[in-house]
Structures are given as structure tokens and as C-alpha cells.
C-alpha positions as a Markdown table, in Angstrom:
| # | Residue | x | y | z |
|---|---|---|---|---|
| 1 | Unk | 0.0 | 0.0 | 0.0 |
| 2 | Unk | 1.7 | 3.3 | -1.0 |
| 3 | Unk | -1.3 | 5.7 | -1.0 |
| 4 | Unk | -2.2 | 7.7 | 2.2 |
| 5 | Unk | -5.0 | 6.1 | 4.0 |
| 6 | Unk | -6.1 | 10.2 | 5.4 |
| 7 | Unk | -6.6 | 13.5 | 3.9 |
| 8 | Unk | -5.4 | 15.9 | 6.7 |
| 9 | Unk | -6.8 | 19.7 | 6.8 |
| 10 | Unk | -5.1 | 21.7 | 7.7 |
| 11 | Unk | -1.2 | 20.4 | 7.2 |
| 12 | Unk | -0.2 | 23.1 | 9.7 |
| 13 | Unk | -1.1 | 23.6 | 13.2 |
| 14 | Unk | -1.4 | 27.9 | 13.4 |
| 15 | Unk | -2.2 | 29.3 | 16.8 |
| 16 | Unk | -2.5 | 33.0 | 17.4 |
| 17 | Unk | -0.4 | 33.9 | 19.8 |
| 18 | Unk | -1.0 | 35.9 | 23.0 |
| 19 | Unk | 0.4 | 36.3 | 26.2 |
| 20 | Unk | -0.8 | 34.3 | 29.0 |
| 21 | Unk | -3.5 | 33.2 | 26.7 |
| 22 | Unk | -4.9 | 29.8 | 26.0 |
| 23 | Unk | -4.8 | 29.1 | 21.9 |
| 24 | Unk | -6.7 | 26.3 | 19.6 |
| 25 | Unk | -6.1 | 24.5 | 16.7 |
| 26 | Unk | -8.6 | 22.4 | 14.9 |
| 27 | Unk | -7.7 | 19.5 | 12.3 |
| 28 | Unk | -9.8 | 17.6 | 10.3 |
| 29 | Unk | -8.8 | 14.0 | 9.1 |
| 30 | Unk | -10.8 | 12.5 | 6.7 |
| 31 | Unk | -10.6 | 8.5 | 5.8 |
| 32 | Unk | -10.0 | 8.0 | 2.2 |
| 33 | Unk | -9.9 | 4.1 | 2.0 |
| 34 | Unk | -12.7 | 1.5 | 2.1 |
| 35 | Unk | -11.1 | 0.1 | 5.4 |
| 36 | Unk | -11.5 | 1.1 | 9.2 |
| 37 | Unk | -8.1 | 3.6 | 9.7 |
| 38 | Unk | -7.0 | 4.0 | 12.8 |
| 39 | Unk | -5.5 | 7.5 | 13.9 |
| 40 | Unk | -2.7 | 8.4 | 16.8 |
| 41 | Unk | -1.4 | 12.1 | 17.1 |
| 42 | Unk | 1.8 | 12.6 | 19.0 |
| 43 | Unk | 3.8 | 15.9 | 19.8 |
| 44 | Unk | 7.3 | 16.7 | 21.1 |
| 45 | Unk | 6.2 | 19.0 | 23.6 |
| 46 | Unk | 3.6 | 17.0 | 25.4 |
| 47 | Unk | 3.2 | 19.4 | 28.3 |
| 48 | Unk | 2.5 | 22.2 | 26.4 |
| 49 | Unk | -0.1 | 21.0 | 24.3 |
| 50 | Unk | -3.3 | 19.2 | 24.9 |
| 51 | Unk | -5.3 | 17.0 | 21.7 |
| 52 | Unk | -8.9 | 16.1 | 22.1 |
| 53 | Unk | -9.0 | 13.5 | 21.0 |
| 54 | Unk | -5.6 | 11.8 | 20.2 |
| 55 | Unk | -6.9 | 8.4 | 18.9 |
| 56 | Unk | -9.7 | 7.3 | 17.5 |
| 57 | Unk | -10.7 | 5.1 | 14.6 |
| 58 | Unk | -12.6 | 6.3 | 11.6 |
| 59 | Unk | -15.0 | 4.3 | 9.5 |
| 60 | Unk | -14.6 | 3.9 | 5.3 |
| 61 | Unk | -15.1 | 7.4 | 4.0 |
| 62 | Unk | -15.8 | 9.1 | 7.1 |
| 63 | Unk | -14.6 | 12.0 | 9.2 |
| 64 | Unk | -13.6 | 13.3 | 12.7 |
| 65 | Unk | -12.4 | 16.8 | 13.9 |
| 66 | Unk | -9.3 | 16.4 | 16.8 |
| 67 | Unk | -8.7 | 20.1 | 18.6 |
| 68 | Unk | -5.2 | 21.3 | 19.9 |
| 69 | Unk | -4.6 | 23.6 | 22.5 |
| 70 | Unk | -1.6 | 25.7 | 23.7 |
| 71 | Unk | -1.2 | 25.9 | 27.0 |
| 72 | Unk | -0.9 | 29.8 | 28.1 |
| 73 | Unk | 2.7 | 31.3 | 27.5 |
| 74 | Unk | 4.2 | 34.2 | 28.7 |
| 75 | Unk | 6.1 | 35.4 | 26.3 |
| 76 | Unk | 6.6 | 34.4 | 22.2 |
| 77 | Unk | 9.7 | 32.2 | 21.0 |
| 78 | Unk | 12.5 | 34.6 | 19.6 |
| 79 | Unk | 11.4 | 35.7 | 15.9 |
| 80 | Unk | 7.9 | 34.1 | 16.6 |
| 81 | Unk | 9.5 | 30.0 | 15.5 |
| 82 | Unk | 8.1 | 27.2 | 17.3 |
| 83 | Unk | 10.1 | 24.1 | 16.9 |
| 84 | Unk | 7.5 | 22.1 | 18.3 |
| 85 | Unk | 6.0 | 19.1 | 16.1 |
| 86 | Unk | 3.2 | 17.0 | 15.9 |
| 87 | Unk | 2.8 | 13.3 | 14.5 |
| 88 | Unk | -0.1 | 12.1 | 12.9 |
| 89 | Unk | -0.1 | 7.9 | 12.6 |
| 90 | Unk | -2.9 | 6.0 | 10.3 |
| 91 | Unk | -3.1 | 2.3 | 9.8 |
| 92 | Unk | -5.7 | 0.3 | 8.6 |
| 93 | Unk | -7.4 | -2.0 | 11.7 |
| 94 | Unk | -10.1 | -5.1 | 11.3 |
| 95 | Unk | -13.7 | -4.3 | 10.8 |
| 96 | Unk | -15.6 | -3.4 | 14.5 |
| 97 | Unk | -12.6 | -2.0 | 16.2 |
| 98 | Unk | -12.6 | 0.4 | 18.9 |
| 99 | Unk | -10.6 | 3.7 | 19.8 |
| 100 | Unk | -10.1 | 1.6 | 23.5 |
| 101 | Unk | -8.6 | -1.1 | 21.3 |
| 102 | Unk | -5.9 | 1.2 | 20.1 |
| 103 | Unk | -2.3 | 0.2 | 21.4 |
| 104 | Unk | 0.7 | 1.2 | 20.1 |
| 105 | Unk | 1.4 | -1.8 | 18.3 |
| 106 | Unk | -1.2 | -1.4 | 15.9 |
| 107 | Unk | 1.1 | 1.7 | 14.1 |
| 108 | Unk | 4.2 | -0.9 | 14.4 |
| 109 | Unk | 6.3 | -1.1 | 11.2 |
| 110 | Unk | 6.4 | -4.8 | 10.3 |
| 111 | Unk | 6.0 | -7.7 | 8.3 |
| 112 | Unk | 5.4 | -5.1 | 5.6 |
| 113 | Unk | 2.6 | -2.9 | 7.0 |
| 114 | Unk | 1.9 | 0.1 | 5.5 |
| 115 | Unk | 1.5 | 3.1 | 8.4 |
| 116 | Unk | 0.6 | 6.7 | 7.3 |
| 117 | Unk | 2.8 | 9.2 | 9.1 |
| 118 | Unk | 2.7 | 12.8 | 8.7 |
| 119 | Unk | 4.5 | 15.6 | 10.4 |
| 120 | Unk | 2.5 | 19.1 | 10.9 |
| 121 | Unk | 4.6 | 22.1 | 11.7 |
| 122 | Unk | 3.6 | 24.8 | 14.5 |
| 123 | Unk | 3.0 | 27.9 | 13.2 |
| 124 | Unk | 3.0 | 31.0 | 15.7 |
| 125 | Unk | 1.3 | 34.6 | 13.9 |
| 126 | Unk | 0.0 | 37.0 | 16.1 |
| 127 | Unk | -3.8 | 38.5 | 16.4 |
| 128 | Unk | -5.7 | 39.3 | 12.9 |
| 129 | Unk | -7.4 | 41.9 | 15.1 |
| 130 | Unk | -5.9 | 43.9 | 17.4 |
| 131 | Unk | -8.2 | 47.2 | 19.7 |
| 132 | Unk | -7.8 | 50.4 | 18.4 |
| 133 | Unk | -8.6 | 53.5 | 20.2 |
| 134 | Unk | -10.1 | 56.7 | 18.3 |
| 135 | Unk | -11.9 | 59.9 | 20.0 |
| 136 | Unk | -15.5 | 60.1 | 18.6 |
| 137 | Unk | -17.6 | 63.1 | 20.1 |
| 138 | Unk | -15.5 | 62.5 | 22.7 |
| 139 | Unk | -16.0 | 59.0 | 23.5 |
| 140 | Unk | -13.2 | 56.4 | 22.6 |
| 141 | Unk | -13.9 | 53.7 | 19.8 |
| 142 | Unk | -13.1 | 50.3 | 20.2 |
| 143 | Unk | -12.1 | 49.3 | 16.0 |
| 144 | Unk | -10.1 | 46.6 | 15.0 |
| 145 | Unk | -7.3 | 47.7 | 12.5 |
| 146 | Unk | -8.8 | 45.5 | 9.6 |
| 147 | Unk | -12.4 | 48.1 | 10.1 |
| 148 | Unk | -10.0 | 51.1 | 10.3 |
| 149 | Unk | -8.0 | 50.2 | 7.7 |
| 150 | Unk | -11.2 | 49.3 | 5.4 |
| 151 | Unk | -12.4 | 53.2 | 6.5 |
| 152 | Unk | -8.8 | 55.0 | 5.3 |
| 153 | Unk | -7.8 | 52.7 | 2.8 |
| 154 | Unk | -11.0 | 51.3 | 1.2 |
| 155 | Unk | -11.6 | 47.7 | 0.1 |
| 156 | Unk | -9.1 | 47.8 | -2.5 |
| 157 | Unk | -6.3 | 47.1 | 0.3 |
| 158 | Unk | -7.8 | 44.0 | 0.8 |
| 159 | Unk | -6.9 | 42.3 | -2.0 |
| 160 | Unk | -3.1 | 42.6 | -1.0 |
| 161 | Unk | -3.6 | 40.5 | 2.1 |
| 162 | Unk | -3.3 | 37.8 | 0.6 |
| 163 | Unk | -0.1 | 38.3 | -0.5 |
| 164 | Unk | 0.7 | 40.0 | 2.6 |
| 165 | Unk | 0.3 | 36.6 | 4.4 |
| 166 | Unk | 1.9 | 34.8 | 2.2 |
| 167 | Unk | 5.0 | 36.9 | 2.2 |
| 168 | Unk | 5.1 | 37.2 | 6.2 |
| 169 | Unk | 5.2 | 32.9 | 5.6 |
| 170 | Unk | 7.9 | 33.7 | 3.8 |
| 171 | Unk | 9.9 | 35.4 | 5.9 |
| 172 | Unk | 9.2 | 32.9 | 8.8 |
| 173 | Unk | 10.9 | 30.4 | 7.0 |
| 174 | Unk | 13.6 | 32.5 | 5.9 |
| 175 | Unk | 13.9 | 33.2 | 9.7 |
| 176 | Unk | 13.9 | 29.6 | 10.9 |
| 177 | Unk | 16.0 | 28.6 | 8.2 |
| 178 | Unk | 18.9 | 31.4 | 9.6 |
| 179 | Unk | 18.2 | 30.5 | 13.2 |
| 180 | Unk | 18.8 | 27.1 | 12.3 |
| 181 | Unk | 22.4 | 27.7 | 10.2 |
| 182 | Unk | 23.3 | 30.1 | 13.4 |
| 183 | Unk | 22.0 | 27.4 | 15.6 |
| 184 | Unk | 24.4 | 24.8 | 13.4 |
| 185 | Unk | 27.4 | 27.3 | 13.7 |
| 186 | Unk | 27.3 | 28.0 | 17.2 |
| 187 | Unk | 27.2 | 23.8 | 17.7 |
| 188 | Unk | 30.2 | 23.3 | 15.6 |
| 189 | Unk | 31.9 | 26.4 | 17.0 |
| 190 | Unk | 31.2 | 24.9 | 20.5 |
| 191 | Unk | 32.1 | 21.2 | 19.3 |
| 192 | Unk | 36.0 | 22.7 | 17.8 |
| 193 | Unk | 36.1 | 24.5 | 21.9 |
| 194 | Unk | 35.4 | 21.1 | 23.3 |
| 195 | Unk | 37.8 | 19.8 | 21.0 |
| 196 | Unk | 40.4 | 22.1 | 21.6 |
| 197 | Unk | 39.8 | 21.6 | 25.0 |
| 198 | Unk | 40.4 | 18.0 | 25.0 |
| 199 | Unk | 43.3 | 17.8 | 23.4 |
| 200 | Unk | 44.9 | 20.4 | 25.4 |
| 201 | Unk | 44.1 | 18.0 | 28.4 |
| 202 | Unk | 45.3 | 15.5 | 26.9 |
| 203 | Unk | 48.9 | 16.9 | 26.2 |
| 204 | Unk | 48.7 | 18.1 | 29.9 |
| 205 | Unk | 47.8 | 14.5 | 30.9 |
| 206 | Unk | 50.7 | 13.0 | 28.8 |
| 207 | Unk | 53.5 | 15.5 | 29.9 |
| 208 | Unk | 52.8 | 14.8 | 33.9 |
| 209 | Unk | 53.2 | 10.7 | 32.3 |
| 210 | Unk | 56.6 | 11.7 | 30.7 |
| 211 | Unk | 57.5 | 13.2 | 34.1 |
| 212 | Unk | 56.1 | 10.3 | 36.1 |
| 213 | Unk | 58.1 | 7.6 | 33.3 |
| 214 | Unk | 61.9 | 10.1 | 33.2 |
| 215 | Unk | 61.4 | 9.9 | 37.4 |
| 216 | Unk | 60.7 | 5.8 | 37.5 |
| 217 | Unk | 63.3 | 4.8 | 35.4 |
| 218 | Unk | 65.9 | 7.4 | 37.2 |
| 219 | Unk | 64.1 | 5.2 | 40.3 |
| 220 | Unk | 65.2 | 2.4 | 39.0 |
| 221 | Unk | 68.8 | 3.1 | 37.8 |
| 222 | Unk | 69.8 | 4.1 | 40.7 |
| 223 | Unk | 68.4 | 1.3 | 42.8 |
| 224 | Unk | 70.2 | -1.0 | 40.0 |
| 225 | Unk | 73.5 | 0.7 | 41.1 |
| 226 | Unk | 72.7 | 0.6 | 44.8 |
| 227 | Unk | 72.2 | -3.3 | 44.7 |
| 228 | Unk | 75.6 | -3.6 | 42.3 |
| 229 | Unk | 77.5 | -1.9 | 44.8 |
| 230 | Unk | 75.3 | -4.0 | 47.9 |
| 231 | Unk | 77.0 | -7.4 | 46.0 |
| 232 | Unk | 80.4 | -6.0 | 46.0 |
| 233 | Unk | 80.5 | -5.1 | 49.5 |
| 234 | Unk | 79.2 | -8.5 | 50.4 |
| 235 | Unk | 82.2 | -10.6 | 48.0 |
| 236 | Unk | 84.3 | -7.9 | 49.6 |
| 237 | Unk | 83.2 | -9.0 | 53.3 |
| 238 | Unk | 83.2 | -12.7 | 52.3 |
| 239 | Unk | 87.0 | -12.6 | 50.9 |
| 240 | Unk | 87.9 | -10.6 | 54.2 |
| 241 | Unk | 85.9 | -13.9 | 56.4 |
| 242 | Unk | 87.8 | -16.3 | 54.4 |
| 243 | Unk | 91.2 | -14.9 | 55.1 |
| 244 | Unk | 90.4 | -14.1 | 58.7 |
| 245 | Unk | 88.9 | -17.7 | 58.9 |
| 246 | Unk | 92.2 | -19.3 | 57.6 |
| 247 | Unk | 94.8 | -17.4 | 59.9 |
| 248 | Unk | 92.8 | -18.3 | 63.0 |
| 249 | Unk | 93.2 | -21.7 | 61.8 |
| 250 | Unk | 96.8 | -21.4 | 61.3 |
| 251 | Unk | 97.3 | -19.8 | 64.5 |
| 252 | Unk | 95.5 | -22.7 | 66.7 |
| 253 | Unk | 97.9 | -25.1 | 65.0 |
| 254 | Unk | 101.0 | -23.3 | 66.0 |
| 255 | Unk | 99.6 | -23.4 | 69.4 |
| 256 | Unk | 99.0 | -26.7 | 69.9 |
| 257 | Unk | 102.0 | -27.7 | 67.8 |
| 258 | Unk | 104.5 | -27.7 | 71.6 |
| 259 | Unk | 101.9 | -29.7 | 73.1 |
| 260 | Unk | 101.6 | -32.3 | 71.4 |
| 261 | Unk | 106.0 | -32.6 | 70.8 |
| 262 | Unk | 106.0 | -32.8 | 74.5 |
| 263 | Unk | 103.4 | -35.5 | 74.5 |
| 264 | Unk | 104.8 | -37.7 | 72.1 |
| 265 | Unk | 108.5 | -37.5 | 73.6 |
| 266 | Unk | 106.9 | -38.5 | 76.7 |
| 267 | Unk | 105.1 | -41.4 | 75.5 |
| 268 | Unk | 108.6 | -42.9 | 73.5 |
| 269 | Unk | 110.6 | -42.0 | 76.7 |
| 270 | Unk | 108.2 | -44.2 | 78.8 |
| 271 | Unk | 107.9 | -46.7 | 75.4 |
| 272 | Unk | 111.6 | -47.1 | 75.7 |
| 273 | Unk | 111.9 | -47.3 | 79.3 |
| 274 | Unk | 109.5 | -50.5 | 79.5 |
| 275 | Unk | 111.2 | -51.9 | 77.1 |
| 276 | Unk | 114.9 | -51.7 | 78.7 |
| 277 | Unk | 112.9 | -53.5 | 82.0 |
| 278 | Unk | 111.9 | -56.3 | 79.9 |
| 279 | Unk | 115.4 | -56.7 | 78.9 |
């Protein structure tokens, strides 16, 4: 299925704007198949909108009006551009269903179902007819500019309002198309700050790791040389032991070297002395 399943009127959604004032929008949707359509509206800016209703399901050939309403604001977005959205679903639904049967699934994008989406734009313009105040015998006037305007002017003005609205459109597009290059500017001037930013930590983050990596391995060369110098001084001490070791050694035998002479003269002198008894 490639053809849309709704006709939707309008494809904008225009409030009149006014301070601390409520505003409505009314769309029509209109079911162009032979088939029961079912119909979801979604927005981007949930709490600041209200839609009456926002599902329903719409019989072969039939209608329904839905109504959207801005919630009071205080003041007008700069140059008078909403970004807000809204999302209108269709998708075809069996025979006898009900808007309390609606689920999400139903606008679900598989197995090959075809579901309708269109996005409507908000459009902001500000009152047709604004109070105007003229003396009359005295008395003030309440007339709206389009009256006065009919008065000074004469009808033929009217037939450049047309025009007029179209090119105040126009220019709201223009505008919204500039906000959003300046909006895409000021992002990738902000991204290249953030970038610069980065990498300048970065470069920060590996000089301290140089530092840390030159001090470590002066660390560890000059432990190496400490523990070089530890292994001398202990074959130093060990040759100093050994030698010490062997002249104590020498010394005890020199010592006992008398001792034992006497010892063995003694025993031969009595060896010899037995032996002259015998004989």
C-alpha cells in the first residue's frame, strides 16, 4: 500500500499567539480508504499541548475533527518559531474496532505494514485583530485595524492581504532557516572549543606521564647501582671472612703444635723405658 490512508486539513497547526493566553487549533482528518483507519497524534512537547481526542478510529469514507490547545505562555519564542511538532499515525485496523482497542502496536512497522505518518509544523502569527482606540464626540472607539483600515484605505487594500500573508510565511521560513544555520554554527563552534579543549588536556595529561616515566626509570637506575654496589661489598666482606677464617686456623695449630712434641716425647721416653725393663 503506497497511498495515504487520510486526507489531513489543515497540514499546519497555526495558533494566534498571545500572552498568557490559552490558543486552539482544529484539524480535520478525513478517511480516504474503504477500510477502518486507525489515527494516533503525537507531539514533542507533550506538556505544552493538549489533543482532544488523540486516537480514534474512523470508518470507510468518514470524518472526525481532533482540537489542539496551547497551554498559556508568557512570552513568544524569539522571531515568533516554534520548533514544536506534531505526528499524525494511520493504519488500517479489522472491521468493528474500537478507539479503547488502540495500542501502540497497531502503528508498528512490520512484516510489511503500511502506516501513514505525517508531520505538521507549529506555526506562531499573532492576532488578525488587534483594539484600536479613536476619540469620537469625545467618547473612545473600540475598532479593529482591519475596520480602520477598510475606512482610510478602502476595500481595494484587501486584496493585498493575501499576498501579505503569504509573504510574512515567507519570511518565517527564511527566519527559521537562519536561526537554524546560526543554531548549526554556534554547535560546531562549540564542538572545535570542546575539541580544543580536550586535546589540550590531553597533552597536559601525557606530559605529567613523561615526568612520572623520566622519574621511574631514574628510580630504577639508581636502585640498580645501589644493589651492584650491595653485591660488592658482600664478596668484599666474604674474601675478608675467608682470610680471617684461615689465619685463625693457622694460629690454633702453632699453638697446639708444643703440646703435642712434648706428648709424644713423653710417650717414647716411657715406650723405651719398658722396654729396657723387659730386657
Amino acid at each position: 500500500m503506497s497511498f495515504d490512508l487520510l486526507d489531513i486539513i489543515p497540514r499546519d497547526v497555526k495558533f494566534t499567539f498571545e500572552s498568557k493566553k490559552q490558543s486552539t487549533c482544529t484539524i480535520r482528518l478525513a478517511n480516504k480508504s474503504d477500510k477502518d483507519v486507525a489515527f494516533k497524534v503525537k507531539t514533542t512537547n507533550p506538556k505544552k499541548y493538549s489533543v482532544r481526542p488523540n486516537a480514534g478510529v474512523l470508518s470507510p469514507k468518514s470524518s472526525c475533527d481532533f482540537t489542539i490547545t496551547m497551554q498559556a505562555q508568557r512570552e513568544p519564542p524569539p522571531d515568533m518559531i516554534c520548533k514544536d511538532k506534531f505526528l499524525v499515525q494511520g493504519a488500517t485496523v479489522p472491521e468493528g474496532t474500537t478507539e479503547e482497542d488502540i495500542t501502540s502496536e497497531m502503528f508498528a512497522k512490520d512484516d510489511g505494514k503500511y502506516v501513514q505518518e505525517n508531520k505538521l509544523r507549529v506555526i506562531l502569527v499573532i492576532p488578525s485583530e488587534t483594539p484600536v482606540q479613536s476619540p469620537m464626540n469625545g467618547v473612545h472607539s473600540h475598532q479593529s485595524r482591519s475596520v480602520l483600515a477598510d475606512d482610510v484605505f478602502g476595500s481595494a487594500k484587501f486584496g493585498a492581504l493575501p499576498e501579505l500573508a503569504k509573504n510574512m510565511e515567507l519570511k518565517q521560513e527564511n527566519g527559521k532557516e537562519l536561526l537554524e544555520a546560526k543554531l548549526l554554527e554556534s554547535k560546531s563552534r562549540k564542538d572545535m572549543e570542546e575539541l580544543e579543549s580536550f586535546k589540550e588536556a590531553m597533552k597536559s595529561k601525557l606530559n605529567s606521564l613523561e615526568l612520572q616515566l623520566s622519574a621511574a626509570e631514574a628510580s630504577i637506575a639508581r636502585l640498580t647501582e645501589e644493589r651492584k654496589e650491595i653485591a660488592r661489598e658482600r664478596e668484599s666482606l666474604q674474601r675478608e671472612l675467608a682470610v680471617m677464617t684461615s689465619k685463625k686456623v693457622v694460629k690454633k695449630v702453632q699453638v697446639g703444635f708444643p703440646l703435642m712434641y712434648l706428648l709424644m716425647v713423653a710417650v717414647f721416653s716411657l715406650t723405651v723405658g719398658c722396654l729396657l725393663r723387659h730386657l
